[in-house]
N, C-alpha and C positions, 0 to 999 in steps of 0.2 A: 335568754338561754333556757333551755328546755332540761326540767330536775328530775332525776329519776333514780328513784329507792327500790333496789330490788338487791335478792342475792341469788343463788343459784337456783335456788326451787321455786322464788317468787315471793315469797315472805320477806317481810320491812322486820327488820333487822332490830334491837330496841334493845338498851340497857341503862338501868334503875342513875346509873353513874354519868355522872355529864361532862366529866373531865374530859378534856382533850386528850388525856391521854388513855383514855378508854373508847375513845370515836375508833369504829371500825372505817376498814377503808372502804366499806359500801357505803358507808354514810348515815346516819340517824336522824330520823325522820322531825323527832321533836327540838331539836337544836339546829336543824337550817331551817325552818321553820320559824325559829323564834330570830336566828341572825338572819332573814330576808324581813323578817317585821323590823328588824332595828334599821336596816341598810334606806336610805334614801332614797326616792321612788327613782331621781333620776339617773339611778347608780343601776339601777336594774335595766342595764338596756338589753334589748332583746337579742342582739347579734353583736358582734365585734365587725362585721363587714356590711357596710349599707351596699343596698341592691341585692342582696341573699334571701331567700325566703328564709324565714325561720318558722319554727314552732310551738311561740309563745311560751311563756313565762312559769306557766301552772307547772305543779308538779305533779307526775300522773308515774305511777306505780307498772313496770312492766313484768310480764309473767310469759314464760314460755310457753306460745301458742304458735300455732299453726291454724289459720285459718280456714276452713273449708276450701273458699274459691283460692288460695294460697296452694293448698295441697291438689286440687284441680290442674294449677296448673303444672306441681310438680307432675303430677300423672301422664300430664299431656307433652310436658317439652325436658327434655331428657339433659339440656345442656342447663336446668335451675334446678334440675335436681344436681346435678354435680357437683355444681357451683357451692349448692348448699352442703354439699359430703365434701367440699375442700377438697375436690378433684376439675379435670377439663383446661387449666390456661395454661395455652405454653410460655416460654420463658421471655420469646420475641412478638410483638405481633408485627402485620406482614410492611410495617415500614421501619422496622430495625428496632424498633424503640424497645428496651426492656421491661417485661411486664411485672408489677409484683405478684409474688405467689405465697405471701407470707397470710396469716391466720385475715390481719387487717384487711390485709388485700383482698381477700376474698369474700367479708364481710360487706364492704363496700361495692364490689362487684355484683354481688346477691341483690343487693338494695336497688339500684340501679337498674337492672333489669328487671325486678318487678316492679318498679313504678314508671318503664316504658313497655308494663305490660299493662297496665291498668289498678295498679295496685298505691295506692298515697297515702291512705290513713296512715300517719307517724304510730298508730299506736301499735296499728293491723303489724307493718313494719318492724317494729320494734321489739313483738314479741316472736318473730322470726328471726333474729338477731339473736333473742334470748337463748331462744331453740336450739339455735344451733352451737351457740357456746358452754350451753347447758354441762356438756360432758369435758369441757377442758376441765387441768388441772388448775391453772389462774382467771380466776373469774375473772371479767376487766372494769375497771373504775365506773364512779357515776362519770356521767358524760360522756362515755365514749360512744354510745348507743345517738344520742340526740348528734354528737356532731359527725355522725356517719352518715346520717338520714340526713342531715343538713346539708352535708356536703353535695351528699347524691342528689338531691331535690335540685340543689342551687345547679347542677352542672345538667339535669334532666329539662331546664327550662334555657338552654340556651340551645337555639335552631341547628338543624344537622347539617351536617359540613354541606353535604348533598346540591341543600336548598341553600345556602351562601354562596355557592361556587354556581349555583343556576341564578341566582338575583344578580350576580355583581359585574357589572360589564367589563371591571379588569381586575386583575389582579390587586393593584395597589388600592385602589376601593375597598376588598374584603378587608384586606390588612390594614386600613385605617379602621373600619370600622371594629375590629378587634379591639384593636386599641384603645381606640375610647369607650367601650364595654369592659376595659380589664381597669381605666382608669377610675369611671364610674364606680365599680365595684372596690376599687382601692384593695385590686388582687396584684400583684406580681404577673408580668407579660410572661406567658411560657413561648418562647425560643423554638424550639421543637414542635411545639402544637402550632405556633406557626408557619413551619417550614414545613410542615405535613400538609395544612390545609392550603400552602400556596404551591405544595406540589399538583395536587388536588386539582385542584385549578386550571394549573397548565395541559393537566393530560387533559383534563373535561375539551379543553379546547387546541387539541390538534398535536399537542406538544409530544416524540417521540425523544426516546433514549436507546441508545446504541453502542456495540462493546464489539469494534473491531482494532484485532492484535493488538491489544491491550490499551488499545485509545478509546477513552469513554467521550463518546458526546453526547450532546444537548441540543434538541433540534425544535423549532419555534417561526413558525413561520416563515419556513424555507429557508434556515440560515442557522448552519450549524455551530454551537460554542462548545469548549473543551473546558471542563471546569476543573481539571486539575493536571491540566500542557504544564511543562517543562519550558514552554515558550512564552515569556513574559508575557509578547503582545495578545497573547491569543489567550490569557487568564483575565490581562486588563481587559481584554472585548468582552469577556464574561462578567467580568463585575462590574462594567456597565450598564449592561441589558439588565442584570437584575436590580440594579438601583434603580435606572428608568422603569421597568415592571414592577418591582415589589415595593420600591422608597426604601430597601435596605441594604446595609453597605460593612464589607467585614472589619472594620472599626472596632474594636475594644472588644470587652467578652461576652457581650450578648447580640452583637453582630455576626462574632465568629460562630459563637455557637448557632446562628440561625442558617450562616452559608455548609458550615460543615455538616447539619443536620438535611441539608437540600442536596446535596452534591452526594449523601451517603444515599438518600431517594433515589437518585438518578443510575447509582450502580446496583443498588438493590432490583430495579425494573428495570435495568439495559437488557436487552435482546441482542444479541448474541450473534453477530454478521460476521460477512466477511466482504472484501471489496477492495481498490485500491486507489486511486489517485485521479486520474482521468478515464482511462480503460480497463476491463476486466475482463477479462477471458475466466467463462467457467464452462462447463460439461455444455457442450452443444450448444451453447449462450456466448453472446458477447452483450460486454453494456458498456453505455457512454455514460459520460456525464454534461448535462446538458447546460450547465451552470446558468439555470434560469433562475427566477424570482420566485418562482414556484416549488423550486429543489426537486426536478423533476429527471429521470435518465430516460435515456434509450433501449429499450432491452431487443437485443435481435437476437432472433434464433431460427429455424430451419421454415416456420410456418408462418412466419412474418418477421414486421417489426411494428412494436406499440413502445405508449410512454409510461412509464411506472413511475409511482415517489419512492423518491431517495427514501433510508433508511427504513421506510413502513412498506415492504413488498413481501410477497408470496417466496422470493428468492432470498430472503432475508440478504440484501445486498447492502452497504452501505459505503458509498465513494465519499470522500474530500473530495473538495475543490482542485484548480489547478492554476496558480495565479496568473502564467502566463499566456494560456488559450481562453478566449474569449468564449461569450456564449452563443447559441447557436439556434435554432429554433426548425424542428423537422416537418416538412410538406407532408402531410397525409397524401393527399390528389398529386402525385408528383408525375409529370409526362417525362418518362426516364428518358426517352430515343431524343428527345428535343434535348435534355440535361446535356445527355452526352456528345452532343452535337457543340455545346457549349464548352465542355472539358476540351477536346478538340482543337478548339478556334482559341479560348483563352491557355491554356497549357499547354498541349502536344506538340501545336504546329512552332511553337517556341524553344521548343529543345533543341539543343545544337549539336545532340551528338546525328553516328551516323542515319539519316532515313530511313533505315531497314530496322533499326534500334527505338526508334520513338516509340514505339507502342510496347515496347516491353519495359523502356521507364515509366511510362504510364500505367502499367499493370502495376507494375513493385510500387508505386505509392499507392495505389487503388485498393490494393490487397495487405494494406499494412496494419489496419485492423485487425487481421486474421492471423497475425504471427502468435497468437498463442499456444496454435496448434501444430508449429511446426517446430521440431526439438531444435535445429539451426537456423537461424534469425540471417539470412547474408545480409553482409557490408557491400554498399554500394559505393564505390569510387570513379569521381569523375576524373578525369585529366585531360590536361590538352596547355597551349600555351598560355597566355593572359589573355583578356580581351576577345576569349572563346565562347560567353554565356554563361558558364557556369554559374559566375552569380546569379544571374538571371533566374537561372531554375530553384535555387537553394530560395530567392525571395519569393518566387513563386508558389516554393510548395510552404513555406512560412507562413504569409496567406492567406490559402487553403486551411491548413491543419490549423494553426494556430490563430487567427484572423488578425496580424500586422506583422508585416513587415520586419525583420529587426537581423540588427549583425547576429550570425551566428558563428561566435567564437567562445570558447569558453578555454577556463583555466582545469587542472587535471581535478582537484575537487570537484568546482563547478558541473563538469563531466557525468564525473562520478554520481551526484546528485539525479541529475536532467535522465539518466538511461533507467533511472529507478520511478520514475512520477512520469513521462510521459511515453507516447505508443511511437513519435519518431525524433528521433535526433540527429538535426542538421549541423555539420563544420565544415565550415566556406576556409579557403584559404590556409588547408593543414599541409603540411610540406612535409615530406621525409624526413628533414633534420630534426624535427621536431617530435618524432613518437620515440619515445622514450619507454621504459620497460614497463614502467608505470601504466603509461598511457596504452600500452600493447594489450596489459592482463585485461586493461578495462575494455579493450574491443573487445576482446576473446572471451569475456563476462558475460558479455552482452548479445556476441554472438552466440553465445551456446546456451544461453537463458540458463545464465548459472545466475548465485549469490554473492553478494560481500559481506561480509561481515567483521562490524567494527564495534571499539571500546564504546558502551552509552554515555553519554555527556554527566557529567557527576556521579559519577562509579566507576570502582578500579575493577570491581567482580562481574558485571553483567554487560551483553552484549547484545549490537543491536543487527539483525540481518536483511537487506535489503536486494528484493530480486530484480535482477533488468529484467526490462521486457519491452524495449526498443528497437526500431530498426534506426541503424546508422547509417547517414550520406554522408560522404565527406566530399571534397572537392581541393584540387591543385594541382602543379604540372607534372607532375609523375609520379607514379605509382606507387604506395605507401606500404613500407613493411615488406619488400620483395623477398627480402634473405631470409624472413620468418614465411616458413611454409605452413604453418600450422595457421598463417593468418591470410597471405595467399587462396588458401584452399578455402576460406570461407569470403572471400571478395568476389564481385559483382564488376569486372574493370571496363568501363563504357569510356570511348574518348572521343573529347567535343574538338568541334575545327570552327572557326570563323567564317569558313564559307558557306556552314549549314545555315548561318542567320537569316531569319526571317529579313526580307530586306524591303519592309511596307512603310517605311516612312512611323512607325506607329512608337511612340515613346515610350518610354520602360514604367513612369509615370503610369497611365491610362491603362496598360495590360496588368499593373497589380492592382490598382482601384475595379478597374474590371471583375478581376478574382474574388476581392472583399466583395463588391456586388452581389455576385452569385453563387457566393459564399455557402449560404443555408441550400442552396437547389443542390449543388456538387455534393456536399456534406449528406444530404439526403438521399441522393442519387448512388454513394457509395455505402449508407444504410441499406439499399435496396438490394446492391450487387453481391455484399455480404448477406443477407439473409439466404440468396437465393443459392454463394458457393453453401455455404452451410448448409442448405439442401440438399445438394449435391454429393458435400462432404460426408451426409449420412447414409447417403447410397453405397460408398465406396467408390465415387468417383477419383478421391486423392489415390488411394492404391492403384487403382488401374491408372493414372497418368504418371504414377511412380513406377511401376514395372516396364511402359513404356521408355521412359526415361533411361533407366538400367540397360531394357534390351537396345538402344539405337548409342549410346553414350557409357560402353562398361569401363572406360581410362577416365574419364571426364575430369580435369582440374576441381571441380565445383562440385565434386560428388556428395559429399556429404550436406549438398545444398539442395538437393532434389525434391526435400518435402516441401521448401519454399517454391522451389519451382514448380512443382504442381499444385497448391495454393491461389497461385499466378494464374496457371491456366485456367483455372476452375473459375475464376473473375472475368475470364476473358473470355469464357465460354457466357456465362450471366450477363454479358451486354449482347448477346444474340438475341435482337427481338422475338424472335420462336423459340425462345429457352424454353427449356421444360426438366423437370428436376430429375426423369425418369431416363435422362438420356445415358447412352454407355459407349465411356472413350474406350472405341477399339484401334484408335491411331489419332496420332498428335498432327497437327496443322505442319504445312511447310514453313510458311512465315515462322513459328515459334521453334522448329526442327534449326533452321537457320538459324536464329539468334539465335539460340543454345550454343550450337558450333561459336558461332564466332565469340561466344565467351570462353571458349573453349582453348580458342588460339588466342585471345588476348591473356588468358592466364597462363599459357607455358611460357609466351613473351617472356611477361614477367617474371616468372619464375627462373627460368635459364637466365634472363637480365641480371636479377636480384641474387644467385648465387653465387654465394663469394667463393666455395671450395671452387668450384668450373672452372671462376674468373682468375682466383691464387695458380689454379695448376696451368692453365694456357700460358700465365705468364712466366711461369718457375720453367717450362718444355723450351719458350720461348726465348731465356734466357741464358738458357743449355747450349740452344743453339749458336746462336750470336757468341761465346764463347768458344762455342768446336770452331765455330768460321776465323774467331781472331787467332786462334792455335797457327793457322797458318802465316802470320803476317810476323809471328812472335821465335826468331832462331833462338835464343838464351834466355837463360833466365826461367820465372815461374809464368807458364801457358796460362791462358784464362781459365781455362777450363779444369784448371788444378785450383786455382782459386773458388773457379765456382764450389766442386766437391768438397774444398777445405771449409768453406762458407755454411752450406746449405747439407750437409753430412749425407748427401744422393748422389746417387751416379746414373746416368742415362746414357744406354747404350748407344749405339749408331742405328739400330732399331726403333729409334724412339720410343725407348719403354724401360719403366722404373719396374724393377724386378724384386720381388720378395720383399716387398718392404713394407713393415710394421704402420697402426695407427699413429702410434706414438712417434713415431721418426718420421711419418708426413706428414705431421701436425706440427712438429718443432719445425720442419724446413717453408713450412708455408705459415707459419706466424713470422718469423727469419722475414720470410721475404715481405710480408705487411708491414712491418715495423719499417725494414728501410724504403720502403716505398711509400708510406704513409699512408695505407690502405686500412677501410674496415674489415674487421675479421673477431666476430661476435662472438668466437668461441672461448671456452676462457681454458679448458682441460683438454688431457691427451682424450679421456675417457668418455668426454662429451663429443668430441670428434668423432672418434671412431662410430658411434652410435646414430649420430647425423650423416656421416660418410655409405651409410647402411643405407636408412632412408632416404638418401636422396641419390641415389645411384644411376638410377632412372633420369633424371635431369642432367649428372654430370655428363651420362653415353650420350645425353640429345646434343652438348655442346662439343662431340668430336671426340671422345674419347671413348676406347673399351676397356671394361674393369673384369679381373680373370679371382675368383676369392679362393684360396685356398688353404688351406692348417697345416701346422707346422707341429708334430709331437703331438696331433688331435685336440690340440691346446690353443695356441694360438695359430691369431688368424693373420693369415701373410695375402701382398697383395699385387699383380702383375697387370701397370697401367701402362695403356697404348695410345701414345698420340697418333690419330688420325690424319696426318698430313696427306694434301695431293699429290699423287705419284711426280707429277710433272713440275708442281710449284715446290722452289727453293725456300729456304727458309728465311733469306732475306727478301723474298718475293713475299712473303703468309702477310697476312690483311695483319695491323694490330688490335688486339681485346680492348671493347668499350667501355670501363671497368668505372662505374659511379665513385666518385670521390665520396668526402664523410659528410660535405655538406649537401652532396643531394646529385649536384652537376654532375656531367660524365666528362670526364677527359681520357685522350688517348694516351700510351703506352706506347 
């Protein structure tokens, strides 16, 4: 150990008196002197730590100097002179770690840098130490000088992170080799310094970090980990990898401090994305995720389509995975007119709805990428009897999108999930009795690319929001949700027949292996036809096919579907081999004029079907009737039709027409009659009635009735309905109302 007698001005200190208790705390020179002659040579070791350089034994006298080439380089580098004025370090340096900034601190700091400037002489050193402390009030003991310079020396001779992380072929290599350098030295492992330099490490080689809606990952060779999920499994995949890469494991407390010192690295450098699940829709971009070995996505946009890496892109994008769709692998050189010749033959000619209809299912899945641009998402509903195809199609476009096969049913969570993580969501086999109010908001979620938001899992205060961005198929024998118009007006109602089957002998087998086949060409081929609407889309092609839409279609059931429907067209125009992005729709195709229509009339169907006030009041007219008629068969006693008015508190002239009567009193006489008839009738208030009575007026006149609105005292509102009966047909003659029972069926009346 290195002895050094000095006091503030550099003078060795001395007094006549040898008493211990006359020893100043700098030290006297003649009394350690005479106890290092008494001490035993092999007492006098030179350092406390083998493998440190030291600086021998002698006792060498320091004096406050500044050395010429010392003050050289103050002159020259502005950050050792700071250092030396106890100015310049901030509090963090840029891997979180707290720096000291105390008097010591800064002492050691100074030393350090100039002996990785060229400066070693301990003495040259020592008396820059001197210098600088020269002006405090507490001078500092012997020894503190010698094991400053010690310190800095022994930490100035171990190689820069730099050149460890370029020598070592892996990670867990450097970190052994740490190791047995801290053993050697019989130093204490610093936790921290190595979870710095195995951070080091990772970036040198490839390794990205990413900070989407508040999920930090960890990315390493195409395969992202979350180092601090809420998801068991996906923290155990993380302290995996880093046991297999580093050999260290969060075990006890210098484990833990090593993983929490890495995972604080990874949020201190995360970049700052944005992205979602499988598909993303951003400003004039779509992107896939390609779930390769590579972590690589799709990026389409208006002037192509290329492949970009996950989380390291110019778009700062960063998608998850998607556990259910497979990966997929995009043709550069793709012969689109041959692809689509193939969609065709393995898809279109398979669909069993009408023939004049196939190409516009074709379109709605073709263009189901591109719903992020249109503010209503339609639901597509098939129907028809059993044994129609539908399944058919549902495994078909499974497939395709997802690449297998699989039932698609799900439970109302399940649901809830699947319209937030992927771009379509298929339900085979949903039936009317089965949407539930629950199940209703989740369409209507999904259709208007709205949010949900629920409680976070282990928290009563925070919450977590999750947006669809789905299109939904559903498939079964009748129309789903008729009596909700607000879900009506966003459906899509295509019905399949069994005579449309393809009838080649060809197994259902062979047509979906077929699909998985040519899986990546389709998948690529609808890469291409999106880039190209996206072109399109930036011309203002969608407005002009939207204003057509308006001007040929201003009632249309599906109106508020229009942005999807030109969407559609715009895909449908992109598989014209003479596409060209400059083209301007100044009139829509007849083929797509036509299928519009007849969605047009498959949604009033349904809708004059599925209303229950239309189907309540034909029956309540109905049954006015058949009472006037028993009046006659009845000499004494109470007429029917005294019963009926006793019953039902209306009266229905011989005009057939309810006069001046209230929301409220046609609500009670037409719940009256659900009740004993056992019918649905969804409304639950007077007040909600009348307000649905409003808008839906329009559909009740299409079912035969006129409605006259008039106020009473400017106040309320009174109302004069007119059954529309045939001048010629009796009332025992009128057809009876088809009126859906609760489980779905229709039975007559």
């Amino acid at each position: 150990m290195m002895t050094i007698i000095s006091d503030a001005t550099g003078q060795v200190q001395s007094d006549q008196s040898l008493g211990p208790r006359n020893l100043s705390r700098q030290g006297d020179e003649r009394l350690l002197n005479d106890i290092l002659k008494i001490l035993p040579e092999n007492e006098q070791k030179p350092s406390r730590k083998s493998g440190i350089a030291t600086l021998g034994a002698n006792c060498i006298t320091i004096k406050p100097n500044i050395s010429p080439r010392v003050q050289t380089l103050f002159d020259n580098n502005k950050k050792l002179k700071k250092l030396f004025e106890g100015q310049g370090k901030l509090p963090v340096d840029r891997n979180g770690r707290k720096i000291d900034t105390t008097q010591s601190g800064y002492d050691y700091s100074l030393v350090l840098a100039l002996i990785r400037a060229g400066v070693t002489d301990p003495q040259e050193l020592a008396g820059v130490l001197a210098a600088r402390n020269v002006r405090k009030a507490s001078p500092k003991r012997a020894g503190y000088y010698s094991k400053t310079i010690e310190k800095a020396m022994s930490f100035a001779q171990r190689p820069e992170i730099v050149e460890k992380v370029s020598t070592s072929d892996t990670c867990l290599e450097m970190i052994e080799q740490e190791k047995h350098l801290a053993t050697a030295n019989k130093v204490r492992i610093d936790m921290m310094y190595l979870a710095s330099i195995a951070f080091i490490w990772f970036q040198e080689h490839g390794a990205t970090c990413t900070l989407s809606n508040d999920k930090l990952s960890f990315c390493y060779e195409g395969v992202g980990y979350q180092p601090d999920s809420s998801n068991s499994a996906e923290r155990r995949a993380y302290r995996a990898f880093m046991q297999r890469q580093t050999g260290m494991n969060n075990v006890g407390v210098q484990g833990g401090i090593f993983f929490d010192s890495f995972c604080n690295l990874v949020r201190i450098h995360a970049q700052t994305c944005t992205g979602g699940t499988w598909l993303y829709t951003a400003k004039n971009a779509v992107f896939i995720n390609l779930q390769n070995t590579l972590n690589e996505l799709l990026c389409i946009t208006a002037s192509g389509v290329r492949v970009i890496t996950n989380n390291s892109n110019d778009y700062h994008i960063s998608m998850s995975s998607a556990q259910k769709i497979k990966s997929f692998e995009y043709i550069q050189d793709l012969d689109l007119v041959q692809v689509l010749e193939k969609i065709e033959h393995f898809l279109t000619d398979y669909f069993t709805c009408a023939l004049e209809m196939r190409t516009f299912l074709r379109d709605y899945i073709l263009a189901s990428w591109l719903v992020g641009f249109s503010g209503t998402r339609a639901i597509l509903r098939l129907i028809g009897p059993y044994q129609c195809g539908k399944s058919l199609f549902m495994k078909q476009c499974t497939c395709l999108i997802f690449g297998e096969s699989f039932p698609a049913q799900y439970t109302e969570a399940s649901f809830s999930v699947n319209i937030a993580q992927y771009p379509i969501v298929l339900w085979d086999n949903l039936e009317a009795r089965e949407m539930t109010r629950r199940l209703l908001n989740l369409f209507l979620v999904a259709a208007s690319g709205g949010s949900q938001e629920k409680r976070k899992r282990g928290t009563d205060s925070e919450t977590v929001v999750e947006t669809a961005q789905a299109c939904i198929v559903s498939a079964g024998i009748e129309p789903l949700g008729t009596q909700y118009e607000e879900l009506v007006s966003r459906t899509f109602m295509l019905e399949c027949s069994a005579s449309n089957k393809m009838r080649d002998g060809i197994a259902e087998y062979e047509i979906l292996e077929a699909v998985k086949t040519h899986r990546n060409s389709m998948l690529s081929a609808m890469a291409v036809l999106t880039s190209r609407a996206l072109a399109m889309f930036s011309k203002g092609a969608m407005r002009s096919a939207m204003q057509l839409l308006k001007k040929h279609f201003p009632d249309h059931v599906n109106e508020r579907c229009f942005e999807h429907l030109a969407l559609m067209y715009l895909v449908r125009l992109a598989r014209d081999p003479q596409w060209n992005a400059e083209i301007e729709i100044s009139a829509l195709s007849d083929d797509f004029l036509a299928q519009v229509t007849a969605l047009n009339t498959q949604g009033m169907i349904a809708k004059n079907a599925g209303n229950q006030t239309a189907q309540l009041l034909t029956l309540l007219f109905q049954k006015c009737a058949f009472a006037k008629e028993g009046d006659k068969n009845v000499e004494k006693g109470v007429k029917p039709s005294s019963r009926f008015k006793e019953e039902y508190a209306v009266e229905i002239d011989d005009d057939k027409c309810l006069r001046n009567i209230s929301g409220a009193t046609l609500y009670a006489a037409l719940s009256k009659l659900a009740n004993n008839h056992k019918l649905p009738f969804d409304i639950s208030s007077a007040a909600s009635f009348h307000q649905r009575f409003i808008s839906q007026r329009q559909e009740i006149e299409a079912a035969g009735f006129k409605i006259v609105e008039k106020r009473r005292n400017g106040r309320t509102t009174l109302f004069d309905i007119h059954y529309l009966w045939p001048e010629k047909q009796t009332p025992a003659e009128a057809p009876e109302p088809c009126i859906p029972s609760p489980d779905g069926a229709a039975q007559l009346l």
